[in-house]
C-alpha positions in Angstrom: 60.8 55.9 18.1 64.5 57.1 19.6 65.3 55.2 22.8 67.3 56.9 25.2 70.3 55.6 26.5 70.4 54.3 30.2 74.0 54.6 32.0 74.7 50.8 33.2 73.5 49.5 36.1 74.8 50.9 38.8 76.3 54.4 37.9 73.3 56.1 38.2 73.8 56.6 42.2 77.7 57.3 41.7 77.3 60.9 41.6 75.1 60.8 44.1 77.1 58.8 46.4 80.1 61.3 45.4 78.2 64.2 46.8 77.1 62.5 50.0 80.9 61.2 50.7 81.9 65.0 50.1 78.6 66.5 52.6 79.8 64.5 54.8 83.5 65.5 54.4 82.7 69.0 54.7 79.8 68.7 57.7 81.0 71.6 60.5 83.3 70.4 63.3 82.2 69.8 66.7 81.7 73.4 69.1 84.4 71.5 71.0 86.8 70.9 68.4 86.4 74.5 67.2 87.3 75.6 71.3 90.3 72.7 71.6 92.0 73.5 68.4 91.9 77.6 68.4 92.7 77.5 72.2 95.6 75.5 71.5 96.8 77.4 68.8 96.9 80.8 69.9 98.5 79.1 73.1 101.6 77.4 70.8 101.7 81.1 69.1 101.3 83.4 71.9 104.3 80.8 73.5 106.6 81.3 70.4 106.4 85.1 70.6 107.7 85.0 74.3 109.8 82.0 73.5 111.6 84.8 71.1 111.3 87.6 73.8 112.5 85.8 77.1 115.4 84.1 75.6 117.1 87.2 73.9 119.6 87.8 76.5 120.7 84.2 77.3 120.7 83.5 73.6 123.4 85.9 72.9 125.0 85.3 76.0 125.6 81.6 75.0 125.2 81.5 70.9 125.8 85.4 69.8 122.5 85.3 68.2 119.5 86.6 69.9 117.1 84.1 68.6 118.7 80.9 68.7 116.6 80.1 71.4 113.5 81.4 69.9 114.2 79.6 67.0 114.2 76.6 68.2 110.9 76.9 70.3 109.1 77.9 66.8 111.0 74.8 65.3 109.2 72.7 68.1 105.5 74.5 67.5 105.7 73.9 63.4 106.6 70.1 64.2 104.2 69.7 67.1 101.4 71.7 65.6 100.8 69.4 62.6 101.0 66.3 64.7 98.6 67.7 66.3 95.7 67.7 63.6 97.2 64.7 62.2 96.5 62.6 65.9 93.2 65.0 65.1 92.0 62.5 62.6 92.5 59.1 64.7 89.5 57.3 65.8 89.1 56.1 69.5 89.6 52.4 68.5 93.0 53.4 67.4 93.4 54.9 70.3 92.7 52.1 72.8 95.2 49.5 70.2 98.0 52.4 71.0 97.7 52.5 74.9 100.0 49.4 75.7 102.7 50.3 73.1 102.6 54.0 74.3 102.9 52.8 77.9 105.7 50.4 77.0 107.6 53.3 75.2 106.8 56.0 77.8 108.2 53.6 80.8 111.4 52.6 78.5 112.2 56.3 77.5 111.9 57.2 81.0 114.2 54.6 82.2 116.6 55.9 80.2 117.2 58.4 82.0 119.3 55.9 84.2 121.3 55.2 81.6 124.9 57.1 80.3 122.2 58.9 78.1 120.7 60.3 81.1 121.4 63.8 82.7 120.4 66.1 86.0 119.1 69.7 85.2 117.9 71.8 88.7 118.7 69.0 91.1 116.6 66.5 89.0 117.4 63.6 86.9 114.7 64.2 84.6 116.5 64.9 80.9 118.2 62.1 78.4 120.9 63.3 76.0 121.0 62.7 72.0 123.5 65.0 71.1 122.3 68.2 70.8 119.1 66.9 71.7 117.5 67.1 75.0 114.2 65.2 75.5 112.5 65.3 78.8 111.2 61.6 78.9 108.1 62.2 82.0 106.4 64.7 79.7 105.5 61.8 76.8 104.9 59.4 80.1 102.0 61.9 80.8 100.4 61.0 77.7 101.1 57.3 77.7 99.4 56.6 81.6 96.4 58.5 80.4 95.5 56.4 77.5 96.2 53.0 79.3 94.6 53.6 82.6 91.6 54.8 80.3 92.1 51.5 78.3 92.3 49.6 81.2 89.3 50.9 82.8 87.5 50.4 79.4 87.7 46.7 79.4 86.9 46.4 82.9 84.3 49.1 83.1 81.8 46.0 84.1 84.0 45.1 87.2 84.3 48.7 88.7 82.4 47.9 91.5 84.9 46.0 92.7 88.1 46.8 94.4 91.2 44.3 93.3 89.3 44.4 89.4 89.6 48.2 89.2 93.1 48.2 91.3 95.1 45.7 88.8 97.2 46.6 87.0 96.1 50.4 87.5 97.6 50.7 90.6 100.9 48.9 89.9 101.5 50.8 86.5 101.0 54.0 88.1 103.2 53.5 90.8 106.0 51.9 89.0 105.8 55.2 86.4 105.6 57.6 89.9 108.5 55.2 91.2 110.4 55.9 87.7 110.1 59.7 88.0 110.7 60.0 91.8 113.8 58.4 91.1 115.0 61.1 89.2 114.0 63.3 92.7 111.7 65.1 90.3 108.7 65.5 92.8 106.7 68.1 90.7 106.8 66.0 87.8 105.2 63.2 90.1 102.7 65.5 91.5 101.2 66.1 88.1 101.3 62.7 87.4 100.0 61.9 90.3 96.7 64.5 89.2 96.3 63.0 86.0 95.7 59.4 87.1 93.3 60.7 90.1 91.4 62.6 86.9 91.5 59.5 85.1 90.3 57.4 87.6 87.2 59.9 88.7 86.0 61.1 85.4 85.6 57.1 84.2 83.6 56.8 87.3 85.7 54.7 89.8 83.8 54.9 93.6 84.7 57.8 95.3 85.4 55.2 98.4 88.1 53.8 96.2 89.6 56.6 95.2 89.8 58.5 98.8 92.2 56.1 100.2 94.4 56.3 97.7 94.4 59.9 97.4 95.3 60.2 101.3 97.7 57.4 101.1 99.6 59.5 98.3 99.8 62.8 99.9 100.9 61.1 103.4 103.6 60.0 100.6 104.3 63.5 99.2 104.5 65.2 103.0 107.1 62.0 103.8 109.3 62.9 100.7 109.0 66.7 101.8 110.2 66.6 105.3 112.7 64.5 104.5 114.6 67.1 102.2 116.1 70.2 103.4 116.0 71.6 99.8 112.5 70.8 99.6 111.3 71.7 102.9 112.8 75.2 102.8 110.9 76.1 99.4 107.5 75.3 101.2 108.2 77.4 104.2 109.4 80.4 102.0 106.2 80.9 101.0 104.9 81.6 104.5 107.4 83.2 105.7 107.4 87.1 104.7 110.7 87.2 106.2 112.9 84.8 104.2 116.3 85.9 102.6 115.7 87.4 99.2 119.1 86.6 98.0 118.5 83.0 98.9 115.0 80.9 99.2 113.6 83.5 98.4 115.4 85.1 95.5 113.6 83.2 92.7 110.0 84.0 94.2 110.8 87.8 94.3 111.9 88.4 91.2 109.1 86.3 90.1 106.5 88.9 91.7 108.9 91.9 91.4 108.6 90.9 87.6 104.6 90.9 87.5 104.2 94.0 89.4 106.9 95.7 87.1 104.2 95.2 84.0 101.1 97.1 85.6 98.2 96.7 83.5 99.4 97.3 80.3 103.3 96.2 80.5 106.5 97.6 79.6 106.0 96.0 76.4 107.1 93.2 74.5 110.8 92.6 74.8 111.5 95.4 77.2 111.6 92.7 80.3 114.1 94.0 82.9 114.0 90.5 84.5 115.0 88.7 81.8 118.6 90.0 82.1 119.9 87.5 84.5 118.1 88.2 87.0 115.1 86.0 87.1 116.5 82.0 87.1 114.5 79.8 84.3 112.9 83.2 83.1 111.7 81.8 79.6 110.8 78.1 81.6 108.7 77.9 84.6 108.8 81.6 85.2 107.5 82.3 81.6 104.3 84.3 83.3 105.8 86.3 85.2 108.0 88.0 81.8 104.4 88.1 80.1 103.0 90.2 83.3 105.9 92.2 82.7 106.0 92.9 79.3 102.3 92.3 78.6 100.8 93.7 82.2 97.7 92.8 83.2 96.0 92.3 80.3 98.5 90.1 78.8 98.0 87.7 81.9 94.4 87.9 81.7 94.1 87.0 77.7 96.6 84.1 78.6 94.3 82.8 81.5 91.0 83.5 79.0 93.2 81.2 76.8 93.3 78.2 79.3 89.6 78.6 80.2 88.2 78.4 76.8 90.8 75.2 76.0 89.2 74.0 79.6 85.3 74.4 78.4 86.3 72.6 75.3 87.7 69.8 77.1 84.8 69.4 80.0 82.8 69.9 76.9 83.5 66.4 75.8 83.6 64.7 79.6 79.7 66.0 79.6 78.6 65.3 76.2 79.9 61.9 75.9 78.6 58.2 76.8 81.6 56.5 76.2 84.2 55.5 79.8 86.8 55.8 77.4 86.1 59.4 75.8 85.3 60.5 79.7 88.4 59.0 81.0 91.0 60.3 78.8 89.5 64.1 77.9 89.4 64.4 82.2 92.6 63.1 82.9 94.6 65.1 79.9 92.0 68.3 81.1 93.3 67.5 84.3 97.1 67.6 83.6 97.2 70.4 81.1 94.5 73.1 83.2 96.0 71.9 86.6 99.6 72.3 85.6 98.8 75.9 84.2 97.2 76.7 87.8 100.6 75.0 89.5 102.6 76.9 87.5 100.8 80.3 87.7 100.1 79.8 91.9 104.3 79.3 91.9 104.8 82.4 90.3 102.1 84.5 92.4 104.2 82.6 95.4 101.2 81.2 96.3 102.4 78.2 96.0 106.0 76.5 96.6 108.6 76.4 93.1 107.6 72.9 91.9 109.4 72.7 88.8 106.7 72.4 86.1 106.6 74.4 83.1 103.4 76.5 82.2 101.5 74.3 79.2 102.7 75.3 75.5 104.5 78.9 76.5 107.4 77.6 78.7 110.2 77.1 75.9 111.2 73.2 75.5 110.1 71.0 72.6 109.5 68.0 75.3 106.3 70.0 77.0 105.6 72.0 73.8 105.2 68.1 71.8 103.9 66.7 74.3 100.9 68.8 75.4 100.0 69.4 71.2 99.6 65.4 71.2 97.0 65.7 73.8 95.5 68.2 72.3 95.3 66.0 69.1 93.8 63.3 71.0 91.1 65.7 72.9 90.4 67.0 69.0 90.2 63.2 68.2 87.2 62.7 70.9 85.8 66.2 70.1 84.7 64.1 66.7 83.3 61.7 68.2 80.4 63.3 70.1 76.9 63.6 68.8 75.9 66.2 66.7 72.6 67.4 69.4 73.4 68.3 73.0 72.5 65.1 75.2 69.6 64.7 76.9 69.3 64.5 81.3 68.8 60.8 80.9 71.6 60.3 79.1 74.2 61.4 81.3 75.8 59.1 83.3 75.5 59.0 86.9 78.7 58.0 89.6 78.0 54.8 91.3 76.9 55.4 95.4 80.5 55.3 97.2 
C-alpha cells in the first residue's frame, strides 16, 4: 500500500498564513483615507499648475526663465508628496514617541530665526537663510505643538477635570512657541497657531470653562498687539472703510477683488492673469485665489473650495469615528489649522477680512507651507488607518465633560 507523503510539521499552514498576510495587505483603505489623500493631492496639483501660472512674470523678471519659480514649487510637491504616504504608514504609537523631539526641533528651528541665519520678509522676521534655501521655521512649529499638546493631553487624559493638570506644561509650551513667533512681529502666523491649540484642546475634550478664559484672555492679547501698531491698525480699518486710498492701504485689497471680478464665471483662462503683471503684491503667495478667480472664474474658485470641503469631511470623519483622545486631538487640531487657514486666507482676499499674512494651504508657492501641510496630511492618513472598519455606534461616541 503507497503512503503519501506529509509536508513537515508545520508547513501545512504556510501558504495559508501567506494568503491571509497578503488579504490583509490588500483590505480597502478607510472612506477617510480615500477623502484625505485624493483631497490633498489634487490640492498639491491644482497648486503646481498656478504655481507655474502666477510666477511667469516675476520669474523672467528676476531669472529670464518663466518657470523658475514654477519649478521649484513642483520640486517642493514631488518631495512633499511622498513624505506624505510614507508618514501615511506610521502607527499612532510612533506618533506619540515623536511629539517631544518634534517640539524640541520645531522651538529650535524657530529660534533660529534670531540668529545671523535669520531674515525679515513683509515686515516680519519669520524666514532663516541656508543659502539658496529659504525655510519658513513657524510652519513645521504648526505640526510639532499639535502632536505634543495631543501627547500631553494623552497621558493626562485621566486628570482633565482638573485645572493646573490639564494647564502644565500645555499652557507654558504654547505660549513660549506664540512668544517665539510674536517675536518675529508675525501676528498672523500666531493667530493660526493660536487656532490650532484652541482645536487641540476642544476636540480632546478639555471643559469648555477651561478653555473660555483662555480664549478671552488671548484675544484681549491680539486687540493689545493691534492697537498698538499703526501698520496693523490701519489694515483692520481698511476693510471698513469704503473710502481708503487705493494706492495705499488699500492698494493690495483692490487688486485682490479687482482680480476675482476680472475672471467672471468661467475666467480669462489659465495664464492670461492681467494681475499678475506687477500689479497685485505676493500674487502667487497669499493672494494665490484671487489669480485662480481670475484665470479660472467662478468655477475655478468653487472646485478649489469643493476641494477643502471634501479634505474637511475626511478629517472630521476621523474626530467622529474614533475613541482614542489622541486620534481626536490631533485630526481637530491639524483640521483646524489647515480648513481655518484656507477660510483666513480666502476672507483676506474677498476683503472680508484684514491682510494677515498666511498663505492659502498647498496652492500658495513655498516649499515651507507646501511640506509642511503634506506632513499633516500624512499624519491625518496615518489615523484614517486606524479607525474601525463599521461606523460607531451612539454609545460609543464620547460625550464633553459638563463645563
Amino acid at each position: 500500500m503507497t503512503q503519501v507523503a506529509r509536508p513537515p510539521r508545520g508547513e501545512s499552514s504556510r501558504p495559508l498564513s501567506a494568503r491571509i498576510a497578503l488579504g490583509r495587505a490588500i483590505t480597502p483603505v478607510p472612506v477617510e483615507f480615500l477623502l484625505i489623500g485624493s483631497a490633498a493631492i489634487l490640492l498639491t496639483a491644482f497648486g503646481v499648475v498656478m504655481a507655474f501660472s502666477a510666477t511667469t512674470v516675476e520669474s523672467i523678471s528676476t531669472t529670464g526663465s518663466p518657470y523658475n519659480s514654477g519649478l521649484s514649487h513642483l520640486v517642493f510637491a514631488a518631495v512633499g508628496l511622498p513624505i506624505m504616504f510614507v508618514i501615511s504608514r506610521f502607527r499612532p504609537g510612533w506618533l506619540r514617541k515623536l511629539a517631544w523631539p518634534a517640539l524640541v526641533f520645531g522651538i529650535a528651528l524657530q529660534l533660529l530665526v534670531f540668529t545671523p541665519l535669520g531674515g525679515s520678509f513683509g515686515g516680519n522676521r519669520n524666514w532663516i537663510y541656508l543659502g539658496s534655501l529659504s525655510v519658513q521655521p513657524s510652519e513645521f512649529l504648526k505640526v510639532a505643538l499639535a502632536l505634543w499638546i495631543s501627547f500631553i493631553l494623552y497621558r493626562k487624559s485621566a486628570a482633565l477635570t482638573q485645572f493646573w493638570q490639564f494647564a502644565i506644561p500645555i499652557l507654558p509650551g504654547i505660549t513660549f512657541a506664540l512668544v517665539t513667533v510674536l517675536g518675529g512681529r508675525d501676528l498672523g502666523t500666531a493667530t493660526i497657531i493660536a487656532m490650532l491649540a484652541f482645536g487641540t484642546l476642544f476636540f480632546a475634550g478639555v471643559r469648555m470653562r477651561f478653555l473660555l478664559p483662555i480664549v478671552a484672555l488671548a484675544a484681549a492679547a491680539v486687540a493689545m498687539l493691534a492697537i498698538f501698531s499703526e501698520n496693523r491698525m490701519t489694515r483692520i480699518m481698511s476693510v471698513f472703510d469704503p473710502n481708503c486710498d487705493p494706492s495705499k492701504e488699500c492698494y493690495q485689497p483692490n487688486h485682490g477683488i479687482w482680480g476675482l471680478a476680472g475672471g467672471g464665471i468661467f475666467g480669462r483662462g489659465l495664464g492670461n492673469s492681467h494681475e499678475k503683471y506687477n500689479w497685485l503684491p505676493a500674487a502667487a503667495d497669499d493672494y494665490i485665489f484671487a489669480i485662480v478667480g481670475e484665470e479660472l472664474g467662478l468655477i475655478g474658485c468653487v472646485v478649489v473650495l469643493i476641494l477643502f470641503a471634501v479634505l474637511a469631511v475626511g478629517i472630521f470623519r476621523i474626530v467622529s469615528r474614533t475613541d482614542e483622545l489622541f486620534t481626536r486631538a490631533v485630526a481637530g487640531g491639524l483640521g483646524v489649522w489647515i480648513i481655518g487657514q484656507a477660510l483666513v486666507n480666502i476672507g483676506v482676499v474677498l476683503r472680508v477680512l484684514p491682510a494677515l499674512g498666511v498663505p492659502l494651504p498647498f496652492l500658495s508657492a513655498g516649499g515651507s507651507s507646501l511640506i509642511a501641510v503634506l506632513i499633516a496630511c500624512g499624519i491625518l492618513l496615518a489615523l484614517a488607518r486606524t479607525l474601525p472598519d463599521g461606523p460607531r455606534t451612539p454609545a460609543a461616541v464620547p460625550t464633553r465633560a459638563a463645563s
